[in-house]
C-alpha atoms as one frame of an Amber mdcrd trajectory, in Angstrom:
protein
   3.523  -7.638 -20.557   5.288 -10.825 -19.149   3.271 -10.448 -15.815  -0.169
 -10.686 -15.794  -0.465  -9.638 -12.394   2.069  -6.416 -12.543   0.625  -3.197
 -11.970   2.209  -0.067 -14.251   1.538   3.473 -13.220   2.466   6.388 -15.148
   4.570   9.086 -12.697   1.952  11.919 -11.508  -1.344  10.239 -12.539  -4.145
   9.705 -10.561  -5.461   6.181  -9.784  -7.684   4.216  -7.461  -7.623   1.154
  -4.514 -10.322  -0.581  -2.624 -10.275  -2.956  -0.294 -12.963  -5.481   0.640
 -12.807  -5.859   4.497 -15.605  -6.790   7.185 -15.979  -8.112  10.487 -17.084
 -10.833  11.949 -18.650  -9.178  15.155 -20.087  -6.090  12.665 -17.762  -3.861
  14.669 -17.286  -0.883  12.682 -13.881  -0.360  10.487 -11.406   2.400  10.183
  -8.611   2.109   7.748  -5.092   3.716   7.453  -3.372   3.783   3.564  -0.080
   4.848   2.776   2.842   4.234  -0.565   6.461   3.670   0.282   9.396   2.991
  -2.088   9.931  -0.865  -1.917  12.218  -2.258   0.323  15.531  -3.788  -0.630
  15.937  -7.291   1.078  19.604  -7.869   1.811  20.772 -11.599   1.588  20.229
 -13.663   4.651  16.937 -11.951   5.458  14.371 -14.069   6.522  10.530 -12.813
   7.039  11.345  -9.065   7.137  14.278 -10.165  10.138  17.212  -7.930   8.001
  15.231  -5.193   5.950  15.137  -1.307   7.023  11.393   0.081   7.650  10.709
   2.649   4.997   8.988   6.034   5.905   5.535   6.199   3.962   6.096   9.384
   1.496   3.012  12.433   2.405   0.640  13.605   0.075  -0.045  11.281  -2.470
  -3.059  10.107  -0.724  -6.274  11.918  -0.368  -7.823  10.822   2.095  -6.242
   7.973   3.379  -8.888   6.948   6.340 -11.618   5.675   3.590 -12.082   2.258
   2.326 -11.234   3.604  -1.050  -9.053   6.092  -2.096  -7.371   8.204  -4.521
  -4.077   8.358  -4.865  -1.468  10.058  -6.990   1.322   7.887  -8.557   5.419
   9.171  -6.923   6.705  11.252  -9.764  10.387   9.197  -9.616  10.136   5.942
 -11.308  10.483   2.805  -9.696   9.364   0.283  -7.216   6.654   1.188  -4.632
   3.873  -0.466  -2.518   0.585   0.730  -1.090  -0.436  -0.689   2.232  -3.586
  -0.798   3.453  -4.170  -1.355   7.570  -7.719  -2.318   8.791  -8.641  -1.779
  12.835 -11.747  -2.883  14.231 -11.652  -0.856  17.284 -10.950  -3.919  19.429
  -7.275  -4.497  19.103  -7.746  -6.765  15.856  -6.660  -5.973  12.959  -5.814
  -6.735   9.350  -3.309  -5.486   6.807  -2.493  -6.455   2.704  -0.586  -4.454
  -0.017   0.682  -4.628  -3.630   3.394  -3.996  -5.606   3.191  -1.589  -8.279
   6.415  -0.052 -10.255   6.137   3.874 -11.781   7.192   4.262 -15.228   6.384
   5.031 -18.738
């Protein structure tokens, strides 16, 4: 692999993701996953200005409210990313994701 840091999942398996999250205040966390195809960034964009929002795809997530889930890789290769959203109940909130590309 020439990326250490690539993730490879093979279309139709199941996997895993956790994230670490807590809060300064203790305030209890809820947290909303989802996968999307990756966006394509046309030229000129800067800091998301020029890209198209891409509709999370349904059911590959169990249950996406948890701090960790399962998830089922998209059967069509390619790009993707799973996003994680954390709320604290109190308008704060945080967010991450990774890349991960579906194929053989």
């Amino acid at each position: 692999m020439s990326d250490p840091s690539a993730v490879y999942l093979r279309p139709g398996d199941t996997y895993y993701a956790a994230v670490k999250a807590a809060d300064p205040d203790s305030d209890p966390l809820s947290f909303a996953w989802d996968i999307r195809r990756e966006v394509k960034i046309p030229p000129g964009s800067y800091a998301g200005s020029k890209e198209k929002r891409v509709k999370p795809i349904d059911g590959l997530i169990r249950d996406a409210t948890c701090q960790r889930v399962e998830f089922t890789a998209p059967l069509v290769k390619g790009p993707y990313r799973l996003f994680v959203n954390i709320f604290d109940g109190n308008q704060h909130a945080a967010y991450g994701n990774v890349a991960f590309l579906v194929t053989d």
